[in-house]
LOVO-775066 format. One record per residue (C-alpha): z negated, y, x. Coordinates in steps of 0.02 Angstrom, whole numbers, plus 50000, padded with zeros to 5 digits. Layout:
ZYX/...
REM end
This chain:
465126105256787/463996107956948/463926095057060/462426079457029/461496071957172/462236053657119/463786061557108/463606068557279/462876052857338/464216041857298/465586053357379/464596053257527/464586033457547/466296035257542/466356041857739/467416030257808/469286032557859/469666017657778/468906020057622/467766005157631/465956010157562/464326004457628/464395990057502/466195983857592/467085985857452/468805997957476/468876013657384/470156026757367/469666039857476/468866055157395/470036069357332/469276087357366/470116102657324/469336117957442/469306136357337/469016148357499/469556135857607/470326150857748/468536153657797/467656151957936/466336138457861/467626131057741/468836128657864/467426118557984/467036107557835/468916103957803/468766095257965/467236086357944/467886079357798/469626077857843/468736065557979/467716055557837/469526051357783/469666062157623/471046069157544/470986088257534/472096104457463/471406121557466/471746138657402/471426156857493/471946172657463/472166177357642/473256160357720/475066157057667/475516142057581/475586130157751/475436113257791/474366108057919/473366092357969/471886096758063/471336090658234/470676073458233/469826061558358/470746048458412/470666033058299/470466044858141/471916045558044/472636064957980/472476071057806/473426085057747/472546100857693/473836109457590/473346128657576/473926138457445/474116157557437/473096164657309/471936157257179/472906150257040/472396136056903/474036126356955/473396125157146/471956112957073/472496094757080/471746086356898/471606071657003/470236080057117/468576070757121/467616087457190/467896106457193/467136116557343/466996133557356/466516144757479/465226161257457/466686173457420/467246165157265/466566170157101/466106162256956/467786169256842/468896160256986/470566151456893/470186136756980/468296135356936/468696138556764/470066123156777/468856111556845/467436116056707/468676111956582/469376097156665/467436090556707/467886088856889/466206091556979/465816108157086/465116111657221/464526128057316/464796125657520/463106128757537/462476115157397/463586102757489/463116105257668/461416105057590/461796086357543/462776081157692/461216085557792/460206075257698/461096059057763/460976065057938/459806069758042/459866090358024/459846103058159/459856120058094/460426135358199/459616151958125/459506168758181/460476187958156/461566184358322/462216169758426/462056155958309/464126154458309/463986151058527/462216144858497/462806131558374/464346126758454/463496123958639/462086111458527/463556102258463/464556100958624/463116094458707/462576080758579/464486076258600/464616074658789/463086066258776/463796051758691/462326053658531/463026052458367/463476066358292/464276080958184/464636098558176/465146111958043/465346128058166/465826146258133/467156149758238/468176134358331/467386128258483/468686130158604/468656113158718/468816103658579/470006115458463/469046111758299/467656121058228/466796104458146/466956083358168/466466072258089/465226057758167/465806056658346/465226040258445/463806027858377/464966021258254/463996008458198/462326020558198/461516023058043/461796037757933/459916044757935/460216041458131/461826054258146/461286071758208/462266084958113/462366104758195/462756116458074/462186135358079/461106143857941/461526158057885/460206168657793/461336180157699/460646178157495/459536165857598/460686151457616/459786143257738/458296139057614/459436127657539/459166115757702/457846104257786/457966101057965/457146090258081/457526100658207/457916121158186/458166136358303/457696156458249/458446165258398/458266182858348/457936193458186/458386210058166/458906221858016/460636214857928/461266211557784/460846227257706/462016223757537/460486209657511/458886213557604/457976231057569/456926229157700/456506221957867/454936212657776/456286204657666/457226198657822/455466192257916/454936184457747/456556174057713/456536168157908/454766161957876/455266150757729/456766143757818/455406139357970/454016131557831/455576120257767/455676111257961/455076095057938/453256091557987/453856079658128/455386089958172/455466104558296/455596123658279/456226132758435/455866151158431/456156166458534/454546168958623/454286189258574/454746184558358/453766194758266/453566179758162/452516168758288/450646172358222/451296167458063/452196151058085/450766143558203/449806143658019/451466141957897/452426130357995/451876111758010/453176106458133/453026108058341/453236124958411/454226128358557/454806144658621/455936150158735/456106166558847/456886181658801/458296184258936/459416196358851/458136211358876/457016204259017/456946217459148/456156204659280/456396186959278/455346172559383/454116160659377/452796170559287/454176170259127/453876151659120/451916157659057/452566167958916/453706152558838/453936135358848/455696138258919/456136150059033/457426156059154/457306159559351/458266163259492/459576170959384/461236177559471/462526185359381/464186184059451/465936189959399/466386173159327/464876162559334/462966165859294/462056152759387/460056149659341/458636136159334/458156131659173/456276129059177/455076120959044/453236121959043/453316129759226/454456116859297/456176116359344/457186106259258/458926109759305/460166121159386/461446127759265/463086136659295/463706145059156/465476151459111/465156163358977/464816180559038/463186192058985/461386190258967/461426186358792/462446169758823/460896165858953/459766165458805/460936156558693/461226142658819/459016141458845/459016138158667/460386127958639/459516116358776/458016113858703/458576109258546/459686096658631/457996091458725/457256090558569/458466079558496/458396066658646/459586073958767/459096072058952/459126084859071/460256081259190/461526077359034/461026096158933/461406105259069/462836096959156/463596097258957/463086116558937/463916120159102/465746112059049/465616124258864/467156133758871/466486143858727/467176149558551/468656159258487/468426177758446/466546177458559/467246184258725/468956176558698/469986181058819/471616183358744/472836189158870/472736193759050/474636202659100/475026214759244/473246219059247/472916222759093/471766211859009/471546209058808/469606202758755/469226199658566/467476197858506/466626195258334/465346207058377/464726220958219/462896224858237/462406236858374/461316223658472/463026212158480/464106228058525/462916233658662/462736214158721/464776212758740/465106227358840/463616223158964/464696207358996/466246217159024/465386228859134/464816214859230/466326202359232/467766219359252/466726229159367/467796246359404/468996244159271/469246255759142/468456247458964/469266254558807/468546248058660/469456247358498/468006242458341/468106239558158/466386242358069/466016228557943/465286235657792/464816251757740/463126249757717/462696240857902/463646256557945/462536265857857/460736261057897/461276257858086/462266272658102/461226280558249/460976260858342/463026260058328/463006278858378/462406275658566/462836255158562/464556261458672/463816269858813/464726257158940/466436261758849/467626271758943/468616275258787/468246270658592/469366269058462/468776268958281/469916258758141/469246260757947/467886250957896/467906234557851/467036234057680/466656218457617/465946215357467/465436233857412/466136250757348/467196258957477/467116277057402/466006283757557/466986271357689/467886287557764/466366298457769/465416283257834/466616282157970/466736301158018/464856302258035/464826286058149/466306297858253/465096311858271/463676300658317/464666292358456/465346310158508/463496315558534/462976300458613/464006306958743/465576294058742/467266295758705/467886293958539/469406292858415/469596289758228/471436278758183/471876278058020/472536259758013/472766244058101/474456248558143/474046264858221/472796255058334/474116242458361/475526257858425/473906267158518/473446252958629/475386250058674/475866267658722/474046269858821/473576253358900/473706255759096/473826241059242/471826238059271/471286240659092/470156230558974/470416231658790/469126225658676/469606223358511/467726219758421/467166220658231/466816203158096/468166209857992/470246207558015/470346218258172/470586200958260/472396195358181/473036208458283/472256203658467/473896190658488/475036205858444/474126215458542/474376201858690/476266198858647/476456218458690/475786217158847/476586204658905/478116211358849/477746226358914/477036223259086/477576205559156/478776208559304/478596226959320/
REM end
């Protein structure tokens, strides 16, 4: 049975640790079982909710059966999120008030069945973060790259800040070691008063499920090829997900989005833009007439980029930023305004943006040992590929870059086959692993990846196919030299290998 909007409501009221609802009346807490719940998204809203003080279990067919209670702010007691392995009828609790699950799941799941037969209410993650944003004050973070960094810096700030507030991220935020929270500070604040960051995704257009007050669309490019045909497809879903901003909200907006003569007729809410950095091939003053926030006197440094942020032509602070590349620039511009937009001073935005350590798997560091130092980054579309390895280039100047990538999905593969072709020109050294093929047919996954070999080949870099995980694993021992940087990059599983991958080295290489 899908879930009701009094259903949802009531579960909702039922926020606090203690279980007391907003008529003061205790209440057991809420009992939600999580289907999907290793994922990225699910795994955020575990600890949103775990904060709210509900009980949780969870099934996913890629986490053993562990225990684990998940990071909590002080003065929020722990709840247990029991995981199981697999999806099984047994792992669903009849005592469960809700089930979630999360995009991957389909509708023949064992445990969806059990709950349809045991009329315990279901949920989609998307239909549910739809709600939760309802009671809060919404800020959505759209666009094909960044919104994972993008996201996570809004969130961070709103935190130091001291506003009330939430998060569901994509990837956990490093400083804190959680990837969502519940309300943090304002306790008393009202519900409709609590600003809640979560990024929107438009894969199947997600994000049309959601209403901001306030929203970001910092990029759009070709993705998502198993769902959109065509570029139009992408521009047109963007535009709906910018008419659904409130009418007294905010939309900030690259400055160059092909979308902009549109949405100044579409969108009802306020308009701001903010300067492309990431390609900008002069940056000044005169930026700060192309966009309502712009960048100047921009140094890039090995392990700070230092730059004014300016709005409307003046300067309104200095920022030094930890995160390497051009494309963390822009991210940081936007994630500013939105913070501005939300009530966020200045002084407060950018001293807050400046203390972001950043998220796991975007330019993680993993490993640093006898020289030899392991990176991991999320990074699968050419843009994000070419982004990443500007930043090493610029943070390891001299050192040799070998860069070890997993394609997700054939079909990106596919249709961006010559982009990825010449997206490794600052590689020294490229190593290929299958293709990560996510929801598709793999028959053409080895052909796929042989073509994208060629391409690379006549792109003029250097280029090798592996046949397996393992054989990158045993590859990067035997060849990794004092002074290297490995990048292990790709959206798929090429990641649960980075801390093996660090464990060798420093096996290998401390106290020689």
């Amino acid at each position: 049975m899908s879930l009701a909007p009094s259903t949802l409501q009531r579960l909702l009221e039922q926020r606090l640790c203690a279980g007391v609802s907003r008529s003061g009346m205790k209440e057991s807490p809420p009992q939600v079982h999580l289907v999907g719940a290793g994922g990225a998204g699910m795994t955020a809203l575990s600890e949103i909710l775990t904060d709210f003080g509900w009980i949780l279990s969870g099934s996913d067919l890629d986490v053993a059966s562990n225990d684990f209670s998940p990071a909590a702010p002080e003065s929020r007691p722990g709840r247990i999120l029991k995981i199981h392995q697999g999806h099984d009828s047994a792992h669903l609790p009849t005592t469960a008030d809700l089930v979630i699950f999360s995009p991957a799941i389909s509708a023949d799941n064992p445990e969806l069945i059990a709950a349809r037969q045991l009329k315990i209410p279901t949920s989609s993650y998307v239909e549910f973060l739809s709600g939760l944003l309802k009671q809060s004050t919404g800020i959505c973070i759209a666009g094909t790259h960044g919104k994972t960094t993008t996201s996570a810096m809004t969130a961070s700030i709103l935190r130091e800040a001291g506003l009330a507030s939430s998060a569901v991220i994509g990837g956990e935020v490093t400083q804190y070691g959680r990837s969502g929270w519940g309300p943090v500070a304002s306790s008393d604040a009202n519900d409709s008063d609590s600003l809640l960051v979560i990024e929107a995704c438009e894969y199947r257009r997600h994000f049309l499920s959601f209403r901001p007050k306030i929203a970001a669309i910092l990029n759009i490019e070709a993705d998502h090829f198993d769902y959109f045909q065509t570029i139009d497809e992408t521009y047109e879903a963007f535009a709906e997900f910018a008419a659904r901003v409130h009418s007294d909200g905010t939309l900030i907006i690259r400055a160059d989005c092909p979308l902009m003569a549109r949405l100044k007729n579409e969108c009802q809410a306020r308009i701001e833009t903010f300067q492309p950095v990431s390609n900008a091939s002069a940056l000044g003053r005169n930026a700060a007439a192309q966009a309502d926030w712009a960048v100047s006197s921009l140094h890039e440094e090995m392990e700070r980029t230092v730059f004014d942020v300016v709005r409307r032509g003046r300067t309104f602070e200095t920022l030094e930023l930890s995160q390497p590349g051009r494309h963390n620039v822009e991210n940081a511009l936007a994630a500013i305004a939105v913070a501005h937009a939300a009530g966020v001073s200045p002084d407060a935005a950018c001293s807050a943006a400046g203390r972001f350590q950043g998220v796991r798997r975007r330019f993680e560091e993993v490993a640093t040992a006898n020289g030899v130092t392991l990176v991991d980054d999320y990074a699968h579309h050419p843009t994000a590929v070419r982004a990443t390895l500007a930043a090493a280039r610029k943070k390891y100047p001299g050192r040799r870059l070998v860069v070890a990538f997993q394609p997700h999905q054939v079909s990106r593969t596919q249709q961006l086959m010559d982009e990825f072709a010449h997206s490794f020109a600052d590689a020294d050294k490229v190593l290929l692993v299958p293709i990560f093929a996510a929801r598709e047919n793999t028959d053409v996954a080895d052909s796929t990846l042989q073509e994208l070999v060629s391409g690379i080949n006549l792109a003029g870099s250097s280029v090798e196919a592996l046949s397996s995980l393992d054989q990158l694993r045993a590859t990067l021992e035997d060849s990794a030299q004092p002074g290297d940087v490995w990048l292990t990059l790709g959206a798929g599983n090429i990641n649960r290998i980075a801390h093996e991958f660090a464990r060798t080295v420093q096996r290998n290489y401390t106290g020689r």
